[in-house]
C-alpha positions in Angstrom: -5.8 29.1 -0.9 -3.0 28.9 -3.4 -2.0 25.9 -5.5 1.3 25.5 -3.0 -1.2 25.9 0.1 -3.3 23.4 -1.6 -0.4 20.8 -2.4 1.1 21.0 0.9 -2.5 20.6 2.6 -3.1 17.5 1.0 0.1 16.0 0.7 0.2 16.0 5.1 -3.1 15.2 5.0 -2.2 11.8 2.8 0.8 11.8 5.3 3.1 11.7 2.5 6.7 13.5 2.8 8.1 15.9 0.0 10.3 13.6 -0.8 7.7 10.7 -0.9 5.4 12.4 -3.3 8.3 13.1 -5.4 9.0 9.6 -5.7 5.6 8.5 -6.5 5.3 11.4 -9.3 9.2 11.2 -10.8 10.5 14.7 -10.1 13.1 15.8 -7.1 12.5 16.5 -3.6 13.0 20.5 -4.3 10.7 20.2 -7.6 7.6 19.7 -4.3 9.6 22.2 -2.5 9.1 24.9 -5.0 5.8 24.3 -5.9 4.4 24.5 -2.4 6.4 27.4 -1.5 4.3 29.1 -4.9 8.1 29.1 -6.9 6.6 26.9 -9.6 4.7 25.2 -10.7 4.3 21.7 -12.1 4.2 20.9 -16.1 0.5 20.0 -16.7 1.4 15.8 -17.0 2.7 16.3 -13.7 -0.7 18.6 -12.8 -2.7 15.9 -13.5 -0.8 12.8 -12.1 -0.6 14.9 -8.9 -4.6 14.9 -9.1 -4.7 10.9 -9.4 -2.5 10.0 -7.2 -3.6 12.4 -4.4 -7.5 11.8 -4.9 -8.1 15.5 -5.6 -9.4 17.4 -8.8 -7.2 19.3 -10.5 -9.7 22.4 -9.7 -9.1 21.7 -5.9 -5.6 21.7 -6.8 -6.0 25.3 -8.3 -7.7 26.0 -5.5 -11.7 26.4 -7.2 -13.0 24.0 -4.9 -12.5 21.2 -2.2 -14.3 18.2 -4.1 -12.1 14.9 -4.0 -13.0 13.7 -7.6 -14.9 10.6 -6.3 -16.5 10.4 -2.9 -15.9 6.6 -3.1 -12.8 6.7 -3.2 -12.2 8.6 0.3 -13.7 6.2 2.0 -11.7 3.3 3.5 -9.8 1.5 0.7 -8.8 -2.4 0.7 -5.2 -1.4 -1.1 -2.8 1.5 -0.7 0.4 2.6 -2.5 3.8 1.7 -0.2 7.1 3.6 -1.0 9.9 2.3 0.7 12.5 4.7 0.4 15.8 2.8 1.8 15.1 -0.5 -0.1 13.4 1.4 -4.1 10.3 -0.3 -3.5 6.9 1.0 -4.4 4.1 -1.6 -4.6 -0.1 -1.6 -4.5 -0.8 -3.7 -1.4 -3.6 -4.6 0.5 -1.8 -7.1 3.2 1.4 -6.6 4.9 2.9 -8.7 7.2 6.3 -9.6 9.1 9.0 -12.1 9.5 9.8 -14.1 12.4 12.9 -12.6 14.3 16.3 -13.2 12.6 19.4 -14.5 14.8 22.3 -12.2 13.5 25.2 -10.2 14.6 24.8 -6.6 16.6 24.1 -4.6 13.4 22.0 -7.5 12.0 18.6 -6.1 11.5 16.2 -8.4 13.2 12.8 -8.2 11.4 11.5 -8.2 7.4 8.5 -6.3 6.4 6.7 -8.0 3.2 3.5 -6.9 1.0 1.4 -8.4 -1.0 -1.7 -7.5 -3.0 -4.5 -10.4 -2.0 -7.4 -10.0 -3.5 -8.9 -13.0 -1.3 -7.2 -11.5 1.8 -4.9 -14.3 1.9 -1.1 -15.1 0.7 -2.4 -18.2 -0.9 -2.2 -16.7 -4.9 0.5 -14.2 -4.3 3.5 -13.2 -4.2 5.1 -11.7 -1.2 7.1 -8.5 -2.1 10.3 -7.5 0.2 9.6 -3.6 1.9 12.3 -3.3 4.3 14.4 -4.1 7.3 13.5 -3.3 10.8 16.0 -3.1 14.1 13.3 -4.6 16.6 9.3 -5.8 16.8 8.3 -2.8 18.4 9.4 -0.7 14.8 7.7 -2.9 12.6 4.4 -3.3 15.0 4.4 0.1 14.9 4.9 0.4 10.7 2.3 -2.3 10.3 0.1 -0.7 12.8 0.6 2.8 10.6 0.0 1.2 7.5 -3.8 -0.3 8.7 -4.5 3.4 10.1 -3.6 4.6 7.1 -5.6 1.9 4.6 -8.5 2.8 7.3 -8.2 6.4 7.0 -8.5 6.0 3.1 -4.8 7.2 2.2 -3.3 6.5 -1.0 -0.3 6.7 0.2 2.1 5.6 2.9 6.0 6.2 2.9 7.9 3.6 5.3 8.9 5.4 8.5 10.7 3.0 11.0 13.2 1.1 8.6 16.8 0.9 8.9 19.4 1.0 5.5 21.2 -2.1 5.5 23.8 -3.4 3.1 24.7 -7.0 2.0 28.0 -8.2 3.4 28.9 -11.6 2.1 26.7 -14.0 3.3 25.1 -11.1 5.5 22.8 -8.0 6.0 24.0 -4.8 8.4 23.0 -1.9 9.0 24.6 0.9 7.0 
C-alpha cells in the first residue's frame, strides 16, 4: 500500500478524523487530505510526529512493513489524547467524568464533560480540565462510553463527537 493508503488506514483505525489528526500534528485539514489522496507528502518533522502520535513506524508509514513500533503500547492504555474541537482543548487523560444536569434556558446546554489525568484513578490530586458542553445525558453517556472503548481498544486518540458549540452570553452559556 501507499503512504496515503497507509495514513488513511491508520488514522480510521485510531478513529481519528482528518481534521482531528491535523490538529494534533499542527497542519490544515487539506494538508491530511493531500497526503492520503498520494498529493503530498508530509515534511519529514511532520513524518516522524505522525509515527509517535499514531503508534506506527515510520517504515509502516512508507508502507515496508506493518510493525507498530512497540507491542506494548497497542495494548490497552490507562491514558489517551482528547481533542475537543468546539471548546480548543487537547489534554492526556486517563478519567473523564460528567456534571450533574444544569437548570438553564431552551438553548442552555445541560451537561459538562471534564478530564483529568489521575494517576491513582481518583480526582483527589488533580485537576479537573473542562472538554465540552453536551445538549442531554444520553450524548455525554454515549461520549464517555466512546472514550472507555476507545482507552480499551488502545487508541491514542479520541476526537469529541456529541458536543454542542456554545457561546457565553452575559451571565450565560447557549448554544451557537
Amino acid at each position: 500500500m501507499s503512504f496515503g493508503e497507509n495514513l488513511q488506514k491508520v488514522r480510521k483505525d485510531k478513529r481519528l478524523s482528518q481534521e482531528g489528526l491535523a490538529e494534533m500534528l499542527g497542519v490544515s485539514r487539506q494538508a491530511v487530505s493531500k497526503w492520503e489522496l498520494g498529493e503530498g507528502y508530509p515534511e519529514v518533522d511532520k513524518l516522524l510526529l505522525l509515527s509517535e502520535k499514531l503508534n506506527i513506524s515510520t517504515d509502516s508509514l512508507l508502507g515496508r512493513d506493518n510493525t507498530p513500533i512497540d507491542q506494548e503500547r497497542t495494548k490497552a492504555s490507562d491514558r489517551i489524547r482528547i481533542v475537543s474541537p468546539n471548546e480548543g482543548v487537547i489534554i492526556n487523560a486517563s478519567k473523564v467524568a460528567r456534571s450533574q444536569q444544569f437548570m438553564g434556558g431552551k438553548n442552555s446546554p445541560k451537561y459538562a464533560l471534564y478530564a483529568s489525568d489521575v494517576n491513582d484513578m481518583s480526582f483527589t490530586h488533580s485537576q479537573n480540565t473542562f472538554l465540552a458542553w453536551y445538549r442531554n445525558l444520553d450524548d455525554v453517556t454515549k461520549e464517555i462510553d466512546e472514550i472507555q472503548n476507545a482507552l480499551n481498544a488502545g487508541i491514542a486518540s479520541y476526537t469529541l463527537q456529541y458536543s454542542v458549540k456554545c457561546k457565553q452570553n452575559l451571565l450565560r452559556t447557549i448554544e451557537d
